[in-house]
C-alpha positions as CSV (number, residue, x, y, z in Angstrom):
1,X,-37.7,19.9,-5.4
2,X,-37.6,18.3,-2.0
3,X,-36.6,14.8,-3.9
4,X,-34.5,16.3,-6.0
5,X,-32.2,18.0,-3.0
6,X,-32.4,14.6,-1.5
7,X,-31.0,12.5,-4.5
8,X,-28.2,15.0,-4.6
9,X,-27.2,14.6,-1.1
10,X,-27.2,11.3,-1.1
11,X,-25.1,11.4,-4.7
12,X,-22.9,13.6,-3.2
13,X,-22.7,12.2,0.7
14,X,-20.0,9.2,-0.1
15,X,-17.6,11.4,-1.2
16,X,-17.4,13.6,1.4
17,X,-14.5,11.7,3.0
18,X,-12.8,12.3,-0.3
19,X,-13.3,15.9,-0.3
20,X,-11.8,16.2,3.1
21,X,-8.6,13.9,2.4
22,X,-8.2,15.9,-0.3
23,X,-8.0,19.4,2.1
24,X,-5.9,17.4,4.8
25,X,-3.5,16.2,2.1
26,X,-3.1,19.6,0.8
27,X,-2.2,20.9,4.2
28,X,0.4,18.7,4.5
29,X,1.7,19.7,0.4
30,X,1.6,23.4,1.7
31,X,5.1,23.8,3.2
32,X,6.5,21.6,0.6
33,X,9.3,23.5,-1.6
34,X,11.5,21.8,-4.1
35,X,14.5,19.8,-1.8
36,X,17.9,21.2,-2.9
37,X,20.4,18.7,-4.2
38,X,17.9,16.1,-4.7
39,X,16.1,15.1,-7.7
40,X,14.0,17.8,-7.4
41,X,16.7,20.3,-8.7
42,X,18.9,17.7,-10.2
43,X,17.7,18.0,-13.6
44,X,16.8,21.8,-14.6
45,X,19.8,22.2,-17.2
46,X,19.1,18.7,-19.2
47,X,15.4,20.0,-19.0
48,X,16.0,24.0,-20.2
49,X,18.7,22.5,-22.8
50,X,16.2,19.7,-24.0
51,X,12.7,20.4,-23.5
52,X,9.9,18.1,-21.7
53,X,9.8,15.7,-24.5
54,X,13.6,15.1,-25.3
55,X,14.2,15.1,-21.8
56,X,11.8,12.1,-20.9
57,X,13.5,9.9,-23.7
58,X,17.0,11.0,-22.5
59,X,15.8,9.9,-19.2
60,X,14.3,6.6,-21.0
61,X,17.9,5.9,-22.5
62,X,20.4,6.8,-19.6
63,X,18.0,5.8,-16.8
64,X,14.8,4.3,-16.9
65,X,11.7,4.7,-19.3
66,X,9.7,5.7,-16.5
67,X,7.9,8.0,-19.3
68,X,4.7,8.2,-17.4
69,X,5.9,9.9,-14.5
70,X,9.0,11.5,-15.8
71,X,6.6,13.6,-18.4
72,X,4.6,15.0,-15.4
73,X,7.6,15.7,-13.1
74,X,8.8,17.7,-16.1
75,X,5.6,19.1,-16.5
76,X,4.8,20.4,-12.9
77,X,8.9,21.2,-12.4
78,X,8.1,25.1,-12.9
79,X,4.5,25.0,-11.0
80,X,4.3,23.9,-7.6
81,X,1.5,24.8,-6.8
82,X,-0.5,23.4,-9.0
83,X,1.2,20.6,-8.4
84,X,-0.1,20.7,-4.7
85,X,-3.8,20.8,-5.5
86,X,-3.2,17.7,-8.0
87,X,-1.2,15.7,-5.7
88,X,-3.5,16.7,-3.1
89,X,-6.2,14.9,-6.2
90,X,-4.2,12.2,-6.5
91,X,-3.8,10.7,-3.5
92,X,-7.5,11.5,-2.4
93,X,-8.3,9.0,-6.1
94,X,-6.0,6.7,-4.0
95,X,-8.4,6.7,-1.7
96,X,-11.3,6.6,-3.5
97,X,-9.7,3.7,-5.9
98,X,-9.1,1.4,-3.0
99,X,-12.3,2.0,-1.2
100,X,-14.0,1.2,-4.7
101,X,-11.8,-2.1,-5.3
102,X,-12.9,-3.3,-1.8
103,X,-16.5,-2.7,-2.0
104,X,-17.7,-2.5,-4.9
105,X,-20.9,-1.1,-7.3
106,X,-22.5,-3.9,-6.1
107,X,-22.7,-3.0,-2.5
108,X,-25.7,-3.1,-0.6
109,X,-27.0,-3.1,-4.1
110,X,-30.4,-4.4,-3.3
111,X,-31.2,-1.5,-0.2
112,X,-34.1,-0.2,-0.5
113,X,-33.1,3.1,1.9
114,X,-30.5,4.8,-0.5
115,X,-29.7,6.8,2.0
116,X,-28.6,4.5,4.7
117,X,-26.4,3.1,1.5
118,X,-24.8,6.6,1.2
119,X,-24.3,6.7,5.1
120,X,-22.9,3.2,5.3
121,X,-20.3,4.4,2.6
122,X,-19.2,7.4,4.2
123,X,-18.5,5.4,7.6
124,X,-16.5,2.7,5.6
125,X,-14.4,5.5,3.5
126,X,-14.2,7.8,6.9
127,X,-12.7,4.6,8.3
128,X,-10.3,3.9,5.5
129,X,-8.9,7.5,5.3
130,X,-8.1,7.6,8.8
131,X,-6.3,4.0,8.4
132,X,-4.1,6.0,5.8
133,X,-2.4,7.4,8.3
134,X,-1.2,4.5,10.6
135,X,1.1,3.9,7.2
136,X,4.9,4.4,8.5
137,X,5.2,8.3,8.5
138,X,8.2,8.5,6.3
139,X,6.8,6.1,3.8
140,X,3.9,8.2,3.3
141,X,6.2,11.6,3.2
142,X,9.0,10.2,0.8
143,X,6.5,8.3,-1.3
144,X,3.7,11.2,-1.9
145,X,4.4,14.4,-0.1
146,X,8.3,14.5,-1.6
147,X,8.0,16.4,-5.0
148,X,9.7,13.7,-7.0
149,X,8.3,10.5,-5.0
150,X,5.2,11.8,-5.9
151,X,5.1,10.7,-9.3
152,X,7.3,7.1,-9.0
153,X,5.0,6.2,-6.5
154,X,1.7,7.8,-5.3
155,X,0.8,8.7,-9.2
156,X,1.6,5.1,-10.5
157,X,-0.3,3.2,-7.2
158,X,-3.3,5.0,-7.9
159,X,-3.4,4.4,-11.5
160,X,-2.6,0.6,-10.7
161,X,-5.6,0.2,-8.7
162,X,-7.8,1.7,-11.1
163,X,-6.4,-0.4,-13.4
164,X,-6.8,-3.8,-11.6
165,X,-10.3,-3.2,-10.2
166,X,-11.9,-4.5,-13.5
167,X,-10.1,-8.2,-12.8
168,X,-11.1,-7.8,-9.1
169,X,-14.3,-7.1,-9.5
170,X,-14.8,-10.0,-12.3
171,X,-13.2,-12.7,-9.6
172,X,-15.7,-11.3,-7.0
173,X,-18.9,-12.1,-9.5
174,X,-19.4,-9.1,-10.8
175,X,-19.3,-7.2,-13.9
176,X,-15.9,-6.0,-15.1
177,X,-16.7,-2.4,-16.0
178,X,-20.3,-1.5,-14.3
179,X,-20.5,1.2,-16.4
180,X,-18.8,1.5,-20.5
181,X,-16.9,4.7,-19.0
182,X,-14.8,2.8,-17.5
183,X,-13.3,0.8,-19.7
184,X,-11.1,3.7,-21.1
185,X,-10.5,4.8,-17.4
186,X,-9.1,1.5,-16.8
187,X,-7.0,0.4,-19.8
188,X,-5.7,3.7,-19.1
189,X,-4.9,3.4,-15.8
190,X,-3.2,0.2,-16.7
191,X,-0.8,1.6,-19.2
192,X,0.1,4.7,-16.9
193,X,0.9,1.7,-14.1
194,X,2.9,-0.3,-16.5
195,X,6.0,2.4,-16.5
196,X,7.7,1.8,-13.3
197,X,9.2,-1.8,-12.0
198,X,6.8,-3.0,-8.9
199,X,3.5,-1.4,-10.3
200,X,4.3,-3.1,-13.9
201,X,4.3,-6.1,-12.2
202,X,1.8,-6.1,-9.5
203,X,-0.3,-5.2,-12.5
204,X,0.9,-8.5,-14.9
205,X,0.9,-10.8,-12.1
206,X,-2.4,-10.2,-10.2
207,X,-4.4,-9.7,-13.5
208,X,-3.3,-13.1,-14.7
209,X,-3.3,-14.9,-11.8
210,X,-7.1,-13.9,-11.4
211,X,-7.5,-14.6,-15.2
212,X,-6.5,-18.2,-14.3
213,X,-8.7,-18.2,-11.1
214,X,-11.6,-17.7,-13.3
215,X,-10.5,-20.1,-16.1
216,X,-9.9,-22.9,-13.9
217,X,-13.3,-22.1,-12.2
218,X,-14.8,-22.8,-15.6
219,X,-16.0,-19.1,-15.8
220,X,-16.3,-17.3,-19.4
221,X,-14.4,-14.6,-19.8
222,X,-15.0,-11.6,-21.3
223,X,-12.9,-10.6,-24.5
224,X,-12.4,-7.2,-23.1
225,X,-11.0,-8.2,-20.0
226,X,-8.4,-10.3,-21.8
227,X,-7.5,-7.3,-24.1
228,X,-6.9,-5.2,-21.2
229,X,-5.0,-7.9,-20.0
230,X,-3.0,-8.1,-23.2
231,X,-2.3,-4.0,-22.7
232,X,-1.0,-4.6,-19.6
233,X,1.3,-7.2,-20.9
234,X,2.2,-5.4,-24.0
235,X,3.6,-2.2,-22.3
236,X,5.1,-3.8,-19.1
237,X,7.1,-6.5,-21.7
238,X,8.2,-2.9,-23.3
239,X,9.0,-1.2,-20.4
240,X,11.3,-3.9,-19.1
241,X,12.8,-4.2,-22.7
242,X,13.7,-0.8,-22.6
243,X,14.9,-0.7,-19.0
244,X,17.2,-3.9,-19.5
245,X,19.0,-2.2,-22.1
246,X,19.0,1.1,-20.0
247,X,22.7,2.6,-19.1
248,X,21.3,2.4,-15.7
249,X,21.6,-1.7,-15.7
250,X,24.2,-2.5,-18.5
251,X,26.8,0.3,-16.9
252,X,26.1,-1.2,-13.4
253,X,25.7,2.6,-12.0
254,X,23.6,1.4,-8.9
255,X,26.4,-0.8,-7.7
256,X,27.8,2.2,-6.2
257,X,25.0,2.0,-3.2
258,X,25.1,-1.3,-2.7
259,X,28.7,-2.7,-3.7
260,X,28.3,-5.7,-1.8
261,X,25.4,-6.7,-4.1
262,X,27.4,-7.6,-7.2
263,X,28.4,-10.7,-5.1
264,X,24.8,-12.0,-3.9
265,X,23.4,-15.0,-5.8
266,X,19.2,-15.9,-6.4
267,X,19.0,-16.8,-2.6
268,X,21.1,-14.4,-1.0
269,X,18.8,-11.6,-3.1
270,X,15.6,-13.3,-1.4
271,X,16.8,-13.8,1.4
272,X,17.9,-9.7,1.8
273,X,14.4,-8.9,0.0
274,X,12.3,-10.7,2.7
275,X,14.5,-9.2,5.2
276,X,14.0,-5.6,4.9
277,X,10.4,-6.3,4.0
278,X,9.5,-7.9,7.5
279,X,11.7,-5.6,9.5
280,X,9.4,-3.1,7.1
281,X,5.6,-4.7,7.9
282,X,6.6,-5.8,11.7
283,X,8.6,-2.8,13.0
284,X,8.2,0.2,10.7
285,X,4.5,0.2,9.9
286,X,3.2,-2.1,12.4
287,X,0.2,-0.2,13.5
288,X,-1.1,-0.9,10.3
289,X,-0.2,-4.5,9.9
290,X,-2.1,-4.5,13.6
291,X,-4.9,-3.8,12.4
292,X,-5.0,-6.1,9.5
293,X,-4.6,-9.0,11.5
294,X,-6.7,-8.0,14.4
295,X,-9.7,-7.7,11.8
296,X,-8.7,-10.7,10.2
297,X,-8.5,-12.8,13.3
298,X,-11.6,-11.6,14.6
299,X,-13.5,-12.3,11.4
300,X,-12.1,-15.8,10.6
301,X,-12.1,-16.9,14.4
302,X,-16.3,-16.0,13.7
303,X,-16.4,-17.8,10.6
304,X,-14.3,-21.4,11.9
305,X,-16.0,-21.3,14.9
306,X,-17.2,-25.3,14.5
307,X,-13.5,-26.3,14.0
308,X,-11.0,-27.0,16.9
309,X,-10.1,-24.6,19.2
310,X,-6.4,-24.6,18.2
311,X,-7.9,-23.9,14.5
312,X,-9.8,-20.9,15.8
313,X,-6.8,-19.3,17.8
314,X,-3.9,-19.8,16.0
315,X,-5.5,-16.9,13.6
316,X,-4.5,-14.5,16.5
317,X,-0.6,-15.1,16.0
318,X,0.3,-12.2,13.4
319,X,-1.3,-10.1,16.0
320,X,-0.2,-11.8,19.0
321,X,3.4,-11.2,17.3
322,X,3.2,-7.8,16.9
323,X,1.3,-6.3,19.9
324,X,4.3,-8.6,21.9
325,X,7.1,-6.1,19.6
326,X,5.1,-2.5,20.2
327,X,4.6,-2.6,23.4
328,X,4.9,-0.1,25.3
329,X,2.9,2.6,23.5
330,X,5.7,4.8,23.3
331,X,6.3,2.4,20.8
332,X,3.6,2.4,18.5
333,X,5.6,3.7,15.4
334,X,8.4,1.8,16.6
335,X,10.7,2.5,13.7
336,X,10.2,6.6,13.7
337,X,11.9,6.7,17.2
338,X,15.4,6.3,15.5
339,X,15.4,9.3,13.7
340,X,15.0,12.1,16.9
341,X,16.6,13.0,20.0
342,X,14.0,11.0,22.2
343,X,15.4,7.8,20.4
344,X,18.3,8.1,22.9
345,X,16.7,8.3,25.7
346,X,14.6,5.4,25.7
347,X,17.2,2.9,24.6
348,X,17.0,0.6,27.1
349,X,13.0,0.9,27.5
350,X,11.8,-2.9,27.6
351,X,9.2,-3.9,25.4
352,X,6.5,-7.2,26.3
353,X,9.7,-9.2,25.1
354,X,12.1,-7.6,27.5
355,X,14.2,-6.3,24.7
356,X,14.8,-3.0,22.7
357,X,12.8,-2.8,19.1
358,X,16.2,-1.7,17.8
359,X,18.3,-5.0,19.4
360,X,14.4,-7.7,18.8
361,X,14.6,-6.7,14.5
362,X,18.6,-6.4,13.9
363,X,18.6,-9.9,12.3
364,X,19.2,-8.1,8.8
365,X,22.5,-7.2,9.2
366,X,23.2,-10.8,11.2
367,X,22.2,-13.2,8.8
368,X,23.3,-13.5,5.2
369,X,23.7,-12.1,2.9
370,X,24.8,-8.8,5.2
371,X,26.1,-11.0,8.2
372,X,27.8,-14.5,8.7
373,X,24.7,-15.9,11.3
374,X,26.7,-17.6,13.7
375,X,24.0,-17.1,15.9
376,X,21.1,-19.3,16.6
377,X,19.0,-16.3,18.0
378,X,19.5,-14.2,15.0
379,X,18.3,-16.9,12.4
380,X,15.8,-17.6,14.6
381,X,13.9,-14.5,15.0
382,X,14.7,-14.1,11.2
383,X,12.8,-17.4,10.5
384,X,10.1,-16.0,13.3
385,X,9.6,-12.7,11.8
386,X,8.7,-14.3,8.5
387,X,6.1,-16.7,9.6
388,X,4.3,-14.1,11.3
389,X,4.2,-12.4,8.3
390,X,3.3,-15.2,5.7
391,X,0.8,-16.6,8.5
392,X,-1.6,-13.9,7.7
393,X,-2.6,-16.0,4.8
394,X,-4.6,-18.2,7.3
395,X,-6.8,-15.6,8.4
396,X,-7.3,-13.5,5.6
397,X,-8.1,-16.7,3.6
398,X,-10.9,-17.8,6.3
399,X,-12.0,-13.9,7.4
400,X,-14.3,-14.0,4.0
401,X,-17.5,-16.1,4.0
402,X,-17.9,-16.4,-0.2
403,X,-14.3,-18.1,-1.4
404,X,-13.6,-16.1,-3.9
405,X,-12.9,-12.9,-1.7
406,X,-10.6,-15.2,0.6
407,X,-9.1,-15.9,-2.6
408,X,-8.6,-12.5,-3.6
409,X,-7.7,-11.8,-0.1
410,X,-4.7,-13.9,-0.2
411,X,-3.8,-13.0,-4.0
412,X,-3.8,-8.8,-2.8
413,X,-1.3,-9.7,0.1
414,X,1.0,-12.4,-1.5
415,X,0.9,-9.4,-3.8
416,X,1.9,-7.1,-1.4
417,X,4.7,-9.6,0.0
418,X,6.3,-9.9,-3.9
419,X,5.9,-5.9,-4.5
420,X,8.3,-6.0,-1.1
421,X,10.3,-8.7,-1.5
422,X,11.8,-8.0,-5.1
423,X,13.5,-4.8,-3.5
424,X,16.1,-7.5,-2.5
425,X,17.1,-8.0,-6.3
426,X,18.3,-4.3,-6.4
427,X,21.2,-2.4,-5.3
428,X,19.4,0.3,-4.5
429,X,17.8,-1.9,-1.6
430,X,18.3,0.9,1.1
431,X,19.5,3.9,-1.3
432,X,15.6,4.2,-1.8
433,X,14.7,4.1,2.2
434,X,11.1,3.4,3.0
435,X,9.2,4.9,-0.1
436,X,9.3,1.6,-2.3
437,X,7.0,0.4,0.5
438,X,4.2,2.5,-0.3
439,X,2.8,-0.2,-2.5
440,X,2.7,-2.9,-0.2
441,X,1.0,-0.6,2.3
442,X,-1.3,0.6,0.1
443,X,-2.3,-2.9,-0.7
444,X,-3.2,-4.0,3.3
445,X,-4.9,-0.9,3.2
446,X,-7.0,-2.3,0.5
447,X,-7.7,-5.4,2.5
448,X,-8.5,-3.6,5.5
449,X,-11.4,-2.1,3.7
450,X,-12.3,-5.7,1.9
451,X,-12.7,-7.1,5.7
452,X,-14.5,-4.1,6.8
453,X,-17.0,-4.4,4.2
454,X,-16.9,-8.3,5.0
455,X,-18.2,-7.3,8.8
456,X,-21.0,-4.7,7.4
457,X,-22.8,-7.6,5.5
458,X,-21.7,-10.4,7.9
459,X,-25.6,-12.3,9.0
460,X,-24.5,-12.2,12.8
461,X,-26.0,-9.0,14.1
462,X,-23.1,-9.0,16.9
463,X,-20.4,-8.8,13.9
464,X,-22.2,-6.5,12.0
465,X,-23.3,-3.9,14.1
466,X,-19.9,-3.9,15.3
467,X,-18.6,-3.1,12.2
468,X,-21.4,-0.4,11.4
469,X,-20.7,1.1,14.7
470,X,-23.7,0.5,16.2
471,X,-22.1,-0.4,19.4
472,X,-20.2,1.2,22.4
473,X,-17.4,-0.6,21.5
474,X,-17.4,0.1,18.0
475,X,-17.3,3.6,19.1
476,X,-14.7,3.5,21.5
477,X,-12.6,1.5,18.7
478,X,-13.7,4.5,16.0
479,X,-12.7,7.0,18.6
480,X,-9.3,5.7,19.4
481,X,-8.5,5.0,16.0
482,X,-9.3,8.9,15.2
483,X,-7.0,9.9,18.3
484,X,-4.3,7.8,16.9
485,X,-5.0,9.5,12.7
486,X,-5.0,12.8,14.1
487,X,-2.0,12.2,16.0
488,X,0.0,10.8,13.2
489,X,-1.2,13.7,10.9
490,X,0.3,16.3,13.3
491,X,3.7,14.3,13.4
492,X,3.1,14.0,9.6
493,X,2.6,17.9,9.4
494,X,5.5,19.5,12.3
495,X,8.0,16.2,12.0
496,X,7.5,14.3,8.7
497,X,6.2,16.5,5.9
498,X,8.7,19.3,5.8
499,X,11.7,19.9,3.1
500,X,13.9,18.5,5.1
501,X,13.0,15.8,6.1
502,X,11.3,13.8,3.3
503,X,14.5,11.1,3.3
504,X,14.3,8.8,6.1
């Protein structure tokens, strides 16, 4: 009996984080009613005079064939709260998805002390869940807690990662599917992913990029993972059919946000994509992106320690960069201060650079394709702003001790940087605000948990019991990162997550 109750606990102990994401989540989905003249309430006649099924391919044919997450927006329309407790689901799978992808079945695989395994688990996913919240407020809210967001981006992410885990997991060494199970769980993850632009193809391009990987590493491949490959491929080369031919594109109806855009050539698109998706990353949700790259640095300033010191701390300059841009404190979600009434009064209020967030990152609407750059500054900190954020390469790359996880390392965030970038090639640019971020957040999130699981198994004791927060200052690190979650949750739950303010 006694064994018995003690295999359960520790069965049951990793997921405890889950279960508690889940109930904080669903606090936050509580207040949440349908937001008048939105999409929320946009489409109740087409749906009464149509039904669920005709309206999702009248949708498919005047707008997008998004029929994944248009069937379940239908479906839920009429039942909010149940769509509460599954959102809630959803996005506590999000979490348990990424935390999966970055460690792993084979973790610790070969402890003897299955319970210090469970307990090592729980401190990883504890750690991971409160990182959720340093994602920019409003992405979160508009991307998850937003009725209608809620199924174009939380429901699609989460299917994505289950879907991909199989290829990371193969490029890492291991076996694809750990257990037959999930093979159905992640084709059909895949083909739930492949109905909306950025997750369609985040899902093509990483899958085959670590397909190749592993070819040109001489590894054999397993037929299943190519078929799932091939679904992927099938139903995103459908989905984009369909969309192309859309009214949406051929009728030109987005040009009405962005009317400017019918001018813009290839570069002028890239150039606005990689724009908004720095000021994004380095102003918006910087505390995130801080921690990425202090964890990065600190891990890959361990591991080149033999090479040069200029080597060693150059992989400090993405954080350099951005501590420099949030400081002061007051800061630390810099781009949330433009949308209250304290904004005004701390215009003015120097950061480390002697100049105001909103004045350091206006070099969108000063360089083309949305200004003329006649100014040095302007392209400069442009040109500034995007090394700091391609830089990160460097440390992620040399944070990881076997190659392929630097590898996959670089693949997730180059990933993350394309799922940002190609919001330049659309009209609806800022139409959308910060919600088509999500994904790219979602993804540093993942790598966060790669490099903590990195430092739990690093062979230096110092790293390690860092990282298993076996150390004074490992506590005082958890503690202030808890301070700074629990904070952000209440300006999520009192600011953020209300009706009215889902937009910004």
């Amino acid at each position: 009996m006694i064994d018995y109750t003690c295999f359960m606990i520790t069965r049951i102990k990793p997921y405890i984080p889950y279960i508690c994401f889940f109930l904080v989540f669903y606090a936050l989905l509580w207040p949440i009613q349908l937001l008048s003249g939105s999409d929320d309430t946009a489409h109740f006649e087409m749906l009464n005079k149509l039904g669920v099924p005709g309206w999702v391919l009248y949708r498919a044919e005047t707008w997008q064939p998004r029929l994944f997450s248009d069937f379940f927006y239908a479906a839920f329309i009429y039942r909010l709260g149940a769509w509460k407790v599954v959102n809630a689901a959803m996005a506590a799978l999000l979490m348990l998805g990424v935390n999966r992808a970055s460690f792993g079945p084979d973790f610790l695989e070969d402890a003897q002390d299955s319970q210090k395994r469970a307990r090592l688990l729980v401190t990883a996913s504890s750690l991971i869940c409160l990182l959720f919240f340093f994602i920019y407020p409003n992405a979160v809210t508009s991307s998850s807690i937003w009725y209608t967001g809620s199924f174009y981006y939380l429901w699609p992410i989460t299917a994505m990662i289950f879907g991909l885990t199989p290829f990371i997991f193969f490029l890492r060494g291991g076996a694809p599917y750990p257990h037959k199970a999930w093979i159905p769980v992640g084709i059909l993850a895949s083909i739930c992913a492949s109905f909306t632009e950025q997750t369609a193809l985040v899902s093509v391009g990483v899958s085959w990029l670590i397909l190749i990987l592993c070819l040109v590493k001489r590894r054999k491949v397993p037929v299943l993972l190519f078929v799932h490959f091939a679904v992927i491929l099938v139903v995103a080369a459908g989905f984009f059919y369909f969309n192309f031919s859309s009214a949406r594109l051929t009728n030109g109806e987005e040009l009405k946000y962005l009317p400017e855009f019918a001018t813009f050539g290839l570069r002028d698109k890239l150039v606005l994509g990689v724009n908004v998706y720095d000021l994004h990353l380095l102003r918006s949700s910087n505390l995130l992106f801080l921690v990425l790259a202090l964890l990065a640095g600190l891990l890959a300033y361990a591991r080149l320690k033999k090479r040069h010191f200029c080597l060693k701390a150059i992989v400090f300059f993405p954080a350099f960069y951005i501590l420099l841009n949030i400081l002061p404190l007051r800061y630390i979600f810099s781009g949330f201060w433009n949308y209250t009434a304290e904004y005004a009064k701390t215009i003015g209020m120097p950061t480390a650079f002697g100049n105001d967030p909103s004045q350091w990152f206006d070099f969108l609407y000063k360089v083309p394709p949305l200004g003329w750059g006649l100014q040095p500054r302007d392209l400069f900190m442009a040109a500034i702003a995007l090394a700091a954020v391609l830089f990160m390469i460097y440390p992620l790359y040399f944070a990881f001790k076997k190659k392929a996880d630097g590898l996959l390392a670089a693949l997730l965030y180059l990933a993350s940087f394309c799922s940002g970038i190609i919001l330049g090639f659309s009209p609806s640019v800022f139409a959308s605000g910060s919600r088509p971020f999500f994904l790219s957040n979602i993804f540093i999130l993942l790598l966060c948990a790669m490099l903590v699981r990195e430092g739990m198994t690093d062979e230096d004791p110092q790293i390690s019991n860092d990282f298993l927060v076996k150390t004074k200052r490992s506590k005082l690190v958890l503690a202030v990162i808890s301070l700074i979650a629990v904070y952000s949750f209440l300006m999520y739950k009192f600011v953020f997550a209300s009706v009215y303010y889902w937009w910004y």
